[in-house]
C-alpha angles and dihedrals in degrees: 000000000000130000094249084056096052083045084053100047093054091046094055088046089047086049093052089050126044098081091049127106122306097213095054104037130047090207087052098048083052097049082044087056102046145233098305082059091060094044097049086055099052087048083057099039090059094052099057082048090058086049096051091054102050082051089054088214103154093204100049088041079063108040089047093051081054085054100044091044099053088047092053088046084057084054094046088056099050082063100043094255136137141213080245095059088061094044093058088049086056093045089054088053103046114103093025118103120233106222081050095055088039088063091034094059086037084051093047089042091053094048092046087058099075088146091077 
């Protein structure tokens, strides 16, 4: 099984439940409490990842980037996106260098900008 498959999988779990009952599924308490709910979590999520890190403990870095990315599926959801939406944006990207998207954006923006 890939890991687009394992994306796919949670996002059609996440789907399933988040209009379910709040007293019986975390997803579905989130979803009950809005957007700025999701969001507060990935903030916090992110946190905790940043955390993990400086700890350089190679198991918690793990288990909290679960946490962040399922979090951040729950997001995804809330605007009718999918993992495979952001796999396609990474798929765009790959190949392409960053430094060399980064002055390509700087050179369009600075084109765009005739009023100077």
């Amino acid at each position: 099984m890939s890991s687009n498959d394992t994306l796919a999988r949670l996002a059609e779990v996440i789907e399933a439940r988040k209009g379910g009952d709040p007293d019986k599924s975390y997803v579905a308490r989130l979803f009950h409490k809005g957007t700025d709910a999701i969001l507060k979590k990935i903030g916090e999520e992110a946190t905790e990842t940043v955390m993990a890190a400086k700890d350089g403990d190679p198991q918690k870095i793990v288990y909290e980037v679960a946490d962040l990315w399922f979090h951040s599926m729950l997001a995804l959801s809330a605007f009718g996106l999918k993992p495979a939406d952001v796999l396609a944006e990474l798929e765009r990207r790959a190949g392409t260098s960053g430094l060399e998207e980064f002055a390509a954006r700087k050179l369009k923006d600075r084109e765009g900008d005739t009023h100077g």
